[in-house]
C-alpha positions in Angstrom: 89.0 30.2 195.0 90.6 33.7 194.4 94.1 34.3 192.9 95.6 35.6 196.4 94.3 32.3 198.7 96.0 29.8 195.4 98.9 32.2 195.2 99.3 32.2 199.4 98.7 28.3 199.2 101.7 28.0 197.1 104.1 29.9 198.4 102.9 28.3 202.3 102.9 24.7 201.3 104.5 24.1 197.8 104.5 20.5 198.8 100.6 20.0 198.8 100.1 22.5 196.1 102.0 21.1 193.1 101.4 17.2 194.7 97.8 18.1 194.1 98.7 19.6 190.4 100.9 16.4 189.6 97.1 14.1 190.4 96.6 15.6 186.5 99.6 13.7 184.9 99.3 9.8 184.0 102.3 8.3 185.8 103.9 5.0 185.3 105.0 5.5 189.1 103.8 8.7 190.9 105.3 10.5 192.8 106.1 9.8 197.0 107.1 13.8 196.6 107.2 16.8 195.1 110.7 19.0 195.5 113.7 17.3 196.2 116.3 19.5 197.6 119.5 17.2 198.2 121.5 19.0 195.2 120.5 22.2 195.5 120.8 24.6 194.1 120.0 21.6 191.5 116.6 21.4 192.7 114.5 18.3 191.3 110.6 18.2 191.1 109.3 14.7 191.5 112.5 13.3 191.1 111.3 9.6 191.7 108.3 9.4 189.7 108.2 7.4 186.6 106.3 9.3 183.5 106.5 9.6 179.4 105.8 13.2 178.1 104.7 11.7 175.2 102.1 9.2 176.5 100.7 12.5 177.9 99.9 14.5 175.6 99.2 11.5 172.9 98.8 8.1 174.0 96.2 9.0 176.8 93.6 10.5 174.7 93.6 7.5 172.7 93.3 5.0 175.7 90.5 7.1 176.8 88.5 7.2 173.9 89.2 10.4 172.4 91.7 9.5 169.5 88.8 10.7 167.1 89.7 13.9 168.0 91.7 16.2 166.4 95.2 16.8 167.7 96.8 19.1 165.2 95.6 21.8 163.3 97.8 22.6 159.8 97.2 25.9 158.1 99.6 27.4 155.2 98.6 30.0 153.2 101.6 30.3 151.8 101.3 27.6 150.6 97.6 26.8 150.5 97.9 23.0 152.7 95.4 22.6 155.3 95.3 19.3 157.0 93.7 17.7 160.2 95.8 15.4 162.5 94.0 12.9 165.1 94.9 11.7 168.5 95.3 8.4 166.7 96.9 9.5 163.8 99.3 11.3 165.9 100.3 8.5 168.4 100.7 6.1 165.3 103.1 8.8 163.4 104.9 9.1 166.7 105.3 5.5 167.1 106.9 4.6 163.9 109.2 7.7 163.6 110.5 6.7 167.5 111.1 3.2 165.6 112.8 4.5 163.1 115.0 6.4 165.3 115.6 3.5 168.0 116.2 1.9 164.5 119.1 3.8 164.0 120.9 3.4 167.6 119.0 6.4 168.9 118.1 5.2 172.9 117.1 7.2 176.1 119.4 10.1 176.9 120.7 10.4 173.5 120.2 13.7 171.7 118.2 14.5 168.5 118.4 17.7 166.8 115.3 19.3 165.2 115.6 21.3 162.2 112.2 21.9 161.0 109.8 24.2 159.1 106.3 24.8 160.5 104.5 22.0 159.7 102.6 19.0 161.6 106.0 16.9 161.1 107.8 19.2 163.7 105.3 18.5 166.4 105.8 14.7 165.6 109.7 14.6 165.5 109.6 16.0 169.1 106.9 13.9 170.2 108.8 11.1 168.6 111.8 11.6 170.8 109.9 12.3 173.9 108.4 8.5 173.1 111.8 6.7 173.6 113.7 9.1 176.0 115.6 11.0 173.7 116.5 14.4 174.3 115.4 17.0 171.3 116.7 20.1 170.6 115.0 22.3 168.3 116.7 24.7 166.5 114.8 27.5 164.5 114.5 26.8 160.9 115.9 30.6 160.4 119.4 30.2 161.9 122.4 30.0 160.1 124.6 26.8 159.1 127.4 28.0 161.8 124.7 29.0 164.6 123.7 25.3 163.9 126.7 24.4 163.8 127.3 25.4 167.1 124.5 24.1 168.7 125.7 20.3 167.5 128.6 20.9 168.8 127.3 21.5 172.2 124.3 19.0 172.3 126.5 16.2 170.2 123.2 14.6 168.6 123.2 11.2 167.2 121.0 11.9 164.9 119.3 15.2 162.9 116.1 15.5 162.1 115.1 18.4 159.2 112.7 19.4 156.7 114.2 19.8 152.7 113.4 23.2 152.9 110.7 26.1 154.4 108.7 28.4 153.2 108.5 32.1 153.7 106.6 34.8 151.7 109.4 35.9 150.1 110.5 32.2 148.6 111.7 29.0 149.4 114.8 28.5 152.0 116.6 25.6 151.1 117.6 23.7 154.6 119.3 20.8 153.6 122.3 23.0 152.2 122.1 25.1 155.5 122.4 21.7 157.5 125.2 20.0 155.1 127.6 22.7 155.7 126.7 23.1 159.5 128.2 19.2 159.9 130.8 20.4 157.5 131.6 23.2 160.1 130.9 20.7 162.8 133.2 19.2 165.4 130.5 16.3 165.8 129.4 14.8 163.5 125.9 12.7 163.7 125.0 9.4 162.6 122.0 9.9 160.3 120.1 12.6 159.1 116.4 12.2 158.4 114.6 14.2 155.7 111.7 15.0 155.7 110.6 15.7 152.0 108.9 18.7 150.8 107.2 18.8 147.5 108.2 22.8 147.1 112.0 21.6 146.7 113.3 18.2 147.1 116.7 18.0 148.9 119.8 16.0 147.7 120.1 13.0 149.9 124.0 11.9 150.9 124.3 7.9 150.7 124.9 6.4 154.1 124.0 9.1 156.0 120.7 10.5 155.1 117.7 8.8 155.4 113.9 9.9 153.9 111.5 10.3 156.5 108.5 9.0 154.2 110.5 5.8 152.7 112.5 4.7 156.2 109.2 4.1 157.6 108.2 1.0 155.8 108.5 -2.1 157.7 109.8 0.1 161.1 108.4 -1.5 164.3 106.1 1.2 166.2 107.8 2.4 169.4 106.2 1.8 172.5 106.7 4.6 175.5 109.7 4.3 177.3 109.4 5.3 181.4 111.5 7.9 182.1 112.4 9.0 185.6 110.8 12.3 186.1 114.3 14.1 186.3 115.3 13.1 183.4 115.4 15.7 180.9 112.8 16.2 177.9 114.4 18.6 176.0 117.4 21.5 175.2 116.6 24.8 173.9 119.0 27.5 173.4 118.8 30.6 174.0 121.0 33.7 173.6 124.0 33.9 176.2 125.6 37.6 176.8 129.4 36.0 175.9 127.5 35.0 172.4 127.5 31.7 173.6 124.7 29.7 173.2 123.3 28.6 176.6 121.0 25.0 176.1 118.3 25.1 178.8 117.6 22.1 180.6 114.0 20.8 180.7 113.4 18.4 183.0 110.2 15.7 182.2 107.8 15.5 185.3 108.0 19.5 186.4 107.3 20.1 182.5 104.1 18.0 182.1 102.4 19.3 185.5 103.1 22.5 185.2 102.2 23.2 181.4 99.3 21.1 182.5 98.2 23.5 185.3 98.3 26.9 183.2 96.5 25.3 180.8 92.8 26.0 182.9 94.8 28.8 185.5 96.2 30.6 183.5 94.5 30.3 179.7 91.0 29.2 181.0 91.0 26.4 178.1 89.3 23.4 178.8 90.2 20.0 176.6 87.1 20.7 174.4 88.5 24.2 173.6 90.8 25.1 170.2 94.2 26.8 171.4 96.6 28.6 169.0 99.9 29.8 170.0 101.1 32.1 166.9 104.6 31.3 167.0 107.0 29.2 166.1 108.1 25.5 167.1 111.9 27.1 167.4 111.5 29.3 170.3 110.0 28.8 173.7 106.3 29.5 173.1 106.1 27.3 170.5 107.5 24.6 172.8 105.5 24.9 175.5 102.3 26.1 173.7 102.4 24.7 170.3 103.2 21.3 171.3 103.2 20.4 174.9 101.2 22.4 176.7 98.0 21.7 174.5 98.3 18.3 174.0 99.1 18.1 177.6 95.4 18.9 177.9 93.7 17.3 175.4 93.2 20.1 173.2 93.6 21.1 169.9 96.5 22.7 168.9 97.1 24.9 165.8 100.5 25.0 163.6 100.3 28.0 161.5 102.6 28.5 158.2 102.1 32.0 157.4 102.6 35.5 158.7 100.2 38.3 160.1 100.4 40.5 157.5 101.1 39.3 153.8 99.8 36.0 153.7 97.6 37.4 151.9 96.7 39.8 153.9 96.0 41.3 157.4 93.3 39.2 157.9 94.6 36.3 158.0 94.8 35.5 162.0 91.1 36.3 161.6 90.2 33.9 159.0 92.0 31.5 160.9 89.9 32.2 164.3 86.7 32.0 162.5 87.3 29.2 160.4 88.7 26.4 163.5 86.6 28.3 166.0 89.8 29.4 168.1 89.2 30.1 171.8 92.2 31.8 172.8 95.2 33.1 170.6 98.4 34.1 172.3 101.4 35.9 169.9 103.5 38.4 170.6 102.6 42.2 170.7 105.1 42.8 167.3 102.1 40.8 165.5 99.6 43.2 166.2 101.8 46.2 165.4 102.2 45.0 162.3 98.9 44.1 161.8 97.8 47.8 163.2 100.6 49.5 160.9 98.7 48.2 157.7 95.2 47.7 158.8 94.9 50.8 161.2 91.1 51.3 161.1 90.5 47.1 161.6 88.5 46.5 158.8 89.5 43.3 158.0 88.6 42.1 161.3 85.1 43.6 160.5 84.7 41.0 157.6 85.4 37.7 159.8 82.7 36.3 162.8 85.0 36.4 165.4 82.5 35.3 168.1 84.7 32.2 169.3 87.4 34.1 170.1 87.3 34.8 174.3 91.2 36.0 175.2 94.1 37.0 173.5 97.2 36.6 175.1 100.6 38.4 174.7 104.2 37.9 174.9 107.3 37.5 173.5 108.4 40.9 174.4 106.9 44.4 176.3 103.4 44.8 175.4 103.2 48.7 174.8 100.0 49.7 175.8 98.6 51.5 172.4 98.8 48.2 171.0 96.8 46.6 173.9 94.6 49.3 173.0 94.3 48.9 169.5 93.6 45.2 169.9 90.7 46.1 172.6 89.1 48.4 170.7 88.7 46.2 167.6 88.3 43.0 169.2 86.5 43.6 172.1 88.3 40.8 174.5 89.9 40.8 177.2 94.4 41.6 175.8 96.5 39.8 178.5 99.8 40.7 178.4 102.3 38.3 180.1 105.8 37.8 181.1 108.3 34.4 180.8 111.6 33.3 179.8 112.6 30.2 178.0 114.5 29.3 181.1 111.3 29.1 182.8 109.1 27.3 180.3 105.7 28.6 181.4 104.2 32.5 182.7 106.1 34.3 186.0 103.6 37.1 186.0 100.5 36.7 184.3 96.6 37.2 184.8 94.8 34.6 186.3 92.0 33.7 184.2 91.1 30.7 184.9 91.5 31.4 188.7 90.3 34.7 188.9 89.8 37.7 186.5 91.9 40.3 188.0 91.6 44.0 186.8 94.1 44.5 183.6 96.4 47.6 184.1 98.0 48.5 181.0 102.1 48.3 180.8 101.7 45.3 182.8 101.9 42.1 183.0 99.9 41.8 186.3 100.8 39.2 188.9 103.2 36.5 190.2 102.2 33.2 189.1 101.9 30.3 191.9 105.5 28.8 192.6 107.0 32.3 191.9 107.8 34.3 194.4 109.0 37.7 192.9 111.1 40.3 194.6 112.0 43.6 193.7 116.2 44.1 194.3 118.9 46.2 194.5 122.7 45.8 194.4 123.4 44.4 197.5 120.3 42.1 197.2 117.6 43.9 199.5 114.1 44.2 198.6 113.1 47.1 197.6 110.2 49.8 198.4 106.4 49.2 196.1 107.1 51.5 193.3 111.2 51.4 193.1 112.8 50.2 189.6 115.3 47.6 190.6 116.8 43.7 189.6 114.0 40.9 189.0 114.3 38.1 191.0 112.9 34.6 192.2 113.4 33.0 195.5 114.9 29.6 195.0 113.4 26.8 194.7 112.1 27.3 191.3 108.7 25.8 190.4 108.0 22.7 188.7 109.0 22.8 184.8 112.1 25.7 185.2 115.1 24.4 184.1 117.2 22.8 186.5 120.2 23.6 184.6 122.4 24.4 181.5 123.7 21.6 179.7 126.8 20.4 180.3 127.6 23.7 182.2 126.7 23.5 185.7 129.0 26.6 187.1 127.7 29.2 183.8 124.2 27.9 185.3 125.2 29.2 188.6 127.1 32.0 187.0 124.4 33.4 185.0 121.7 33.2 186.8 122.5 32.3 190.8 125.3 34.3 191.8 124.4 37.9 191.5 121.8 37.5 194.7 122.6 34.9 196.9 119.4 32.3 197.3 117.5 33.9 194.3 117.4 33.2 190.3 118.3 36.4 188.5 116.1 37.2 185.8 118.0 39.5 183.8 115.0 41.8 183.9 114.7 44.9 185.7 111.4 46.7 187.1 109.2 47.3 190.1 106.4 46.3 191.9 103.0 48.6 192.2 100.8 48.7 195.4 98.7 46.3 194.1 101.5 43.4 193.6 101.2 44.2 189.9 104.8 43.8 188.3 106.0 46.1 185.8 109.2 44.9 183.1 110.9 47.7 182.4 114.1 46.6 180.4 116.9 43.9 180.4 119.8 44.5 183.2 122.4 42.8 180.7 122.9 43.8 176.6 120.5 41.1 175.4 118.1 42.6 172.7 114.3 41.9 172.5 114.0 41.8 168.6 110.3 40.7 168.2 110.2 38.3 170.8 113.3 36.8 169.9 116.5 37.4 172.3 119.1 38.2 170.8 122.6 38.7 171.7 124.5 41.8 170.9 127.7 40.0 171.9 126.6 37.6 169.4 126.2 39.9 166.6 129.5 41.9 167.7 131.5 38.8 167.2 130.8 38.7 163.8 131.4 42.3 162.9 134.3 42.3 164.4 135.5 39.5 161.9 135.1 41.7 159.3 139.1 42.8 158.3 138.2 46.4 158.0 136.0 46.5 161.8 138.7 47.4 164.6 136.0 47.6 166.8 132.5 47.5 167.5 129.1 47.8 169.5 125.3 46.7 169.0 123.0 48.0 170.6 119.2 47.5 170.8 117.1 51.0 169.6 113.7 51.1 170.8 111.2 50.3 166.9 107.5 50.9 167.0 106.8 47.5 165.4 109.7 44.9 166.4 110.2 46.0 170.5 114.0 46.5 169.0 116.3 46.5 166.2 119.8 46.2 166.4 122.0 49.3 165.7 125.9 48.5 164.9 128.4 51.0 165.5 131.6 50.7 163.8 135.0 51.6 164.5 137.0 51.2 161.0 141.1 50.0 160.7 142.9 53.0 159.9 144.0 53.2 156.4 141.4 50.9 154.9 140.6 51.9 151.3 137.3 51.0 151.1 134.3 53.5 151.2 132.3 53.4 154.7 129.2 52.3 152.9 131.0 49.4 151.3 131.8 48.1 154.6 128.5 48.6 156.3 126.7 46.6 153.8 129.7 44.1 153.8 128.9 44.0 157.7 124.9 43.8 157.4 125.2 40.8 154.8 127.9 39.2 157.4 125.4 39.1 160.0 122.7 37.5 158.2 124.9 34.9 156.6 126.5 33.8 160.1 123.5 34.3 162.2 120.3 34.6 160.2 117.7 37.0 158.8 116.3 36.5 162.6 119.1 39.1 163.4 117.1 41.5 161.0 120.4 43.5 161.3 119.9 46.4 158.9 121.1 49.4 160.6 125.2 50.5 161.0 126.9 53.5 161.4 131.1 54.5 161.8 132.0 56.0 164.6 135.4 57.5 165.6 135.5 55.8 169.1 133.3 54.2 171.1 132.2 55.2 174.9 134.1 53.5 177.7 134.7 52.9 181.5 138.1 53.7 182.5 138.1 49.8 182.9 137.1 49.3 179.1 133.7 48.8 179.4 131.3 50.0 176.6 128.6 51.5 177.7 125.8 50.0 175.9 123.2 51.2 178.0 123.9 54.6 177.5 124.5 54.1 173.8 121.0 52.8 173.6 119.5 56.0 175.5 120.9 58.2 172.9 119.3 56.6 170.0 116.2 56.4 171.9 116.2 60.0 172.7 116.1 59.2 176.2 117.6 61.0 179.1 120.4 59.3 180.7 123.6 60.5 183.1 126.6 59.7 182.4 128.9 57.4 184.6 131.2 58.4 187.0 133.7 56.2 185.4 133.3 57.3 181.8 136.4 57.7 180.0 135.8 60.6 177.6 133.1 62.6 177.5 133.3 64.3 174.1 132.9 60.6 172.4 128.9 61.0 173.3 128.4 63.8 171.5 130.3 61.9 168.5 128.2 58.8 169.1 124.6 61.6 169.1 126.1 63.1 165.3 126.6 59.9 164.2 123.1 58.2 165.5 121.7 61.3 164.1 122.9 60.4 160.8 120.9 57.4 160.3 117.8 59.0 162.1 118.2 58.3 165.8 116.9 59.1 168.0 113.3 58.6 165.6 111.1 61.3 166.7 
C-alpha cells in the first residue's frame, strides 16, 4: 500500500484503521471499539478493553517461546559494564520488583516515582509498575532536588524508586542526597524509597524508610499482571510548562501499546528480529517510548546506552556500538551528530568500524539543520530521517514512512503527517492557511491512539494549554507551513519554550530562579540559536539599584543558581546586565524579539513596543558577550 491510500484510510475511517492496528496487542478483553467520544474533548481510545503494558512487551515473548531472546542490551563505557538481559530474565526481574512493591502497599492507580541512571534497572522499575497498575513517573536523573521536589508534590507517589548515584564523564553524581533533600523540600512525603545499589558509590540508607532493591527481593512473591482497563493511565511525564510549572502528561495504556506498536514496522521498518537503539535517555520522551516500550512492544531488542557521543572515549563510540550488537536503525537527536561532526569533521572514526548493519538513522529531539543531515549522509551512506513529536504525543506527527513507503527526503523537513494526524496550517483567527504560509501547528481533535488524554490532576490547564487557542484543534506550540507536496516544515516554537538539545526547557522556569537572586530586579531568558545544542539559554539581567556587588559577581552567582535549582540540563552559562528590558505597553517582554537580536536575525518591531531606544541597549549589551555569533 502507499503512504497517501494508509494516510487517506485513516483520516476516512479511524474506526477500522486503528481497530485493525489494536489486532497486534494481546488483550485480556479486546476491544468492542476504538474512539470513545462521550467526554470529549477527553477522548478515550479503546476505553473498554482489558490489557497489561507489561505483559506486552515481556510476558508474551516468553509464552511464545522466545524468552531466549535478548530483551535488553547494557553498554557503559564509562564505566566499562556490558550485560545481556533476556525475555525471561526480564519478566522474572519485573515480577519480583512488582512484588516487592505490592509488598509495600503499592496497588493499581498508585504512583511510583523513577529516579534512575541509565542502566537495565530503569527499564525494569517501569516495567515493574506497568505489571501491577501503578502509575510511574520518571524523572531525569539530571534534575535538581527542588525540580524533584516539585514533581512529588504533584504526582504524590507512594513510593520512589532511584539508583545511589549515576555516572557521567566528568564523575560520579550522588542521587541519593539529591532525592533526600527533594522529600525534605517536599509537601508529600512517600512511604518507601527503594535503592538500587551502585558499586561506584554506595548510598546511605535511612532506617524505616529506605529499602535495598537487591536485599528486599529475597523471599518477595513474583507479581503476576494485573488487567487494567485500557483507559487507565500507564504513566506521567513532565514536561516544561510556560508558567514554569511542570505540566505531567497523561498516558493512557491501550492507545500507548497500539500505537508504539504500529510505528514500530510504519514508521522504523524494524521487524521483531531486528536490534533497535534509541540514543537517549529513559528521562525524556524518546527514551519512553523508544527505549522501553516501543521495542519491547515488538519483540525487539532494545539498547540502554551509558555513555556520550563524543568522550566516551571517543567519537566513535555510537559506531563501535552499531558494529558490535549489529544495530538496524539508530534514532538520536541531531545535537549528537553536531557534536560528533565538531570533533570528528572528516569521519574517520566511522571509517575504522563495519557499519554494514546499520539501514536508517533517525532524528529528533529538536530541528534537524540540514548540514548535519548532510554530514551524516555523506559519511554513512543511509538514508537520515529527520522527524517531529512531542512528549504530549508519545510517538512521530510528521515523519517518513519507511516501513509504508519510502518517500523522497527533502532536507529542513520532517516530511509528512503520520496516520491519525491530521495537520493544519493556522492563523490567528483559526483558518487554514495557503501551501507555503508560516503559521500556528495544529491537530484536528480527536487525537490518535497513545496522545495524552490529559494533564494530571489539571483538566482546565489541559484545555488551557493546548485546546483553547483554536477551537476543535490541539495546539502544538509549533509554528510552520506546509509545502506543495504536504511536506511540513517546523520553523520555531509560538510560546518562549527553549529547544536546548532536545530537551524543552522553560525560560519561565529559569527566570524564576534568577529572579530570586536579591540583587536581580528583573529578568529575561531567552533561547539564542548554537551550532551544536539547537539553543542555549541567554539571561538578561536587570540589577537592584545600589547593589555593591560587581556585575560579574552576580552573573556567576546567577549561573551557579540555575544549575543548583534546576540542573546542569539547563546548561545555563551565558548572562548579561541590561538597563531595561523591552516591553509592550501592557508589560509584556518581548522575547521573541530579544531572541532575533542575538541571532542576528531581522525582525520588526511591535506596534505596541514601549521604548524603542531599550533595543539598541539590549544589541550593545548582546554584543558584549558575542551575539549575534557571526
Amino acid at each position: 500500500m502507499s503512504y497517501k491510500s494508509v494516510f487517506e484510510n485513516s483520516m476516512s475511517d479511524p474506526e477500522a484503521f486503528w481497530m485493525d492496528a489494536a489486532k497486534h496487542v494481546d488483550w485480556v478483553k479486546p476491544p468492542s471499539k476504538a474512539l470513545s467520544s462521550e467526554k470529549a474533548p477527553f477522548y478515550e481510545w479503546f476505553q473498554d478493553s482489558e490489557v497489561n503494558t507489561c505483559h506486552n512487551a515481556v510476558d508474551r515473548h516468553v509464552q511464545e517461546g522466545k524468552g531466549d531472546k535478548t530483551a535488553i542490551i547494557y553498554d557503559s563505557p564509562i564505566t566499562g559494564k556490558k550485560s545481556k538481559t533476556s525475555f525471561f530474565e526480564l519478566q522474572e526481574q519485573t515480577a519480583l520488583l512488582g512484588g516487592l512493591l505490592q509488598s509495600q502497599g503499592v496497588v493499581k492507580g498508585d504512583r511510583v516515582i523513577i529516579y534512575m541512571p541509565m542502566i537495565p534497572e530503569s527499564l525494569v522499575a517501569m516495567l515493574a509498575c506497568a505489571r501491577i497498575g501503578a502509575i510511574h513517573c520518571v524523572v531525569f536523573g539530571g534534575f535538581a532536588a527542588n525540580e524533584l521536589a516539585t514533581r512529588i508534590n504533584d504526582c504524590t507517589p507512594k513510593v520512589i524508586i532511584a539508583g545511589s548515584c549515576g555516572i557521567e564523564p566528568s564523575g560520579i553524581i550522588a542521587y541519593k542526597p539529591l532525592l533526600d533533600l527533594a522529600i525534605e523540600i517536599a509537601t508529600h512525603k512517600p512511604e518507601k524509597c527503594i535503592i538500587f545499589q551502585r558499586e561506584q558509590l554506595q548510598a546511605e540508607l535511612i532506617e524505616e524508610r529506605d529499602l535495598d532493591w537487591v536485599s528486599s527481593l529475597q523471599g518477595i512473591k513474583p507479581a503476576e499482571c494485573v488487567t487494567l482497563n485500557g483507559s487507565d493511565p500507564v504513566y506521567i511525564l513532565y514536561t516544561s510548562g510556560t508558567t514554569g510549572q511542570p505540566k505531567g502528561v497523561l498516558r493512557p495504556t491501550a492507545g500507548h501499546i497500539v500505537a508504539l506498536a504500529w510505528t514500530m514496522k510504519n514508521v522504523y521498518d524494524v521487524e521483531p528480529e531486528d536490534v533497535f537503539w534509541a540514543a537517549s535517555d529513559v528521562g525524556w520522551i524518546v527514551g519512553h517510548s523508544y527505549i522501553c516500550y516501543g521495542p519491547l512492544f515488538n519483540g525487539n531488542t532494545t539498547v540502554v546506552f551509558e555513555g556520550k557521543p563524543i568522550g566516551t572515549p571517543d567519537p566513535g563510540t555510537f559506531w563501535r556500538v552499531i558494529e558490535e550488537y549489529n544495530i538496524k536503525v539508530l534514532f538520536t537527536a541531531p545535537t549528537a551528530f553536531r557534536a560528533i561532526k565538531r570533533v570528528d569533521p572528516t569521519g574517520e572514526f566511522i571509517k575504522k568500524y563495519d557499519l554494514s548493519c546499520l539501514k536508517t538513522l533517525f532524528l529528533a529531539g529538536e530541528r534537524a539543520d540540514p548540514d548535519t543531515i548532510k554530514w551524516a549522509q555523506n559519511h554513512l551512506n543511509i538514508p537520515v530521517i529527520d522527524h517531529w513529536w512531542q512528549t504530549e504525543t508519545g510517538f512521530a506527527i510528521a515523519s517518513n514512512p519507511w516501513g509504508i513507503e519510502k518517500l523522497p527526503i527533502k532536507l529542513g523537513s520532517p516530511t509528512v503527517q503520520m496516520p491519525g494526524y491530521d495537520v493544519q496550517i493556522l492563523d490567528e483567527a483559526g483558518s487554514m492557511l495557503p501551501d507555503g504560509t508560516m503559521g500556528a501547528i495544529a491537530i484536528k481533535l480527536p487525537l490518535p491512539p497513545g496522545t495524552l488524554t490529559t494533564i494530571w490532576n489539571a483538566d482546565d490547564r489541559y484545555k488551557s494549554s493546548y485546546l483553547e487557542a483554536f477551537d476543535g484543534y490541539y495546539e502544538t506550540g509549533d509554528a510552520g507551513y506546509k509545502d506543495e507536496d504536504g511536506y511540513l516544515y517546523i520553523m520555531s516554537r509560538t510560546d518562549d519554550v527553549m529547544n536546548v538539545a532536545g530537551h524543552r526547557l522553560s525560560s519561565g522556569q529559569m527566570e524564576e530562579v534568577l529572579a530570586s537572586h536579591p540583587d536581580v530586579a528583573e529578568c529575561a531568558v531567552i533561547g539564542a540559536a548554537d551550532a551544536l545544542k539547537g539553543q542555549l539559554p541567554v539571561g538578561l539581567l536587570c540589577l537592584n539599584s545600589g547593589t555593591k556587588k560587581s556585575e560579574l559577581d552576580i552573573i556567576d552567582e546567577c549561573i551557579k543558581l540555575v544549575r543548583s535549582q534546576i540542573g546542569p540540563v539547563a546548561a545555563f552559562k551565558t548572562a548579561v546586565v541590561v538597563n531595561s528590558l523591552p516591553k509592550t505597553r501592557s508589560g509584556k517582554i518581548l522575547r521573541g524579539v530579544i531572541a532575533k537580536i542575538a541571532d542576528g536575525e531581522d525582525f520588526k518591531a511591535p506596534a505596541t513596543i514601549d521604548d524603542l531606544t531599550v533595543l539598541d541597549d539590549i544589541a550593545l549589551a548582546l554584543k558584549k558577550i558575542g551575539y549575534p555569533k557571526v
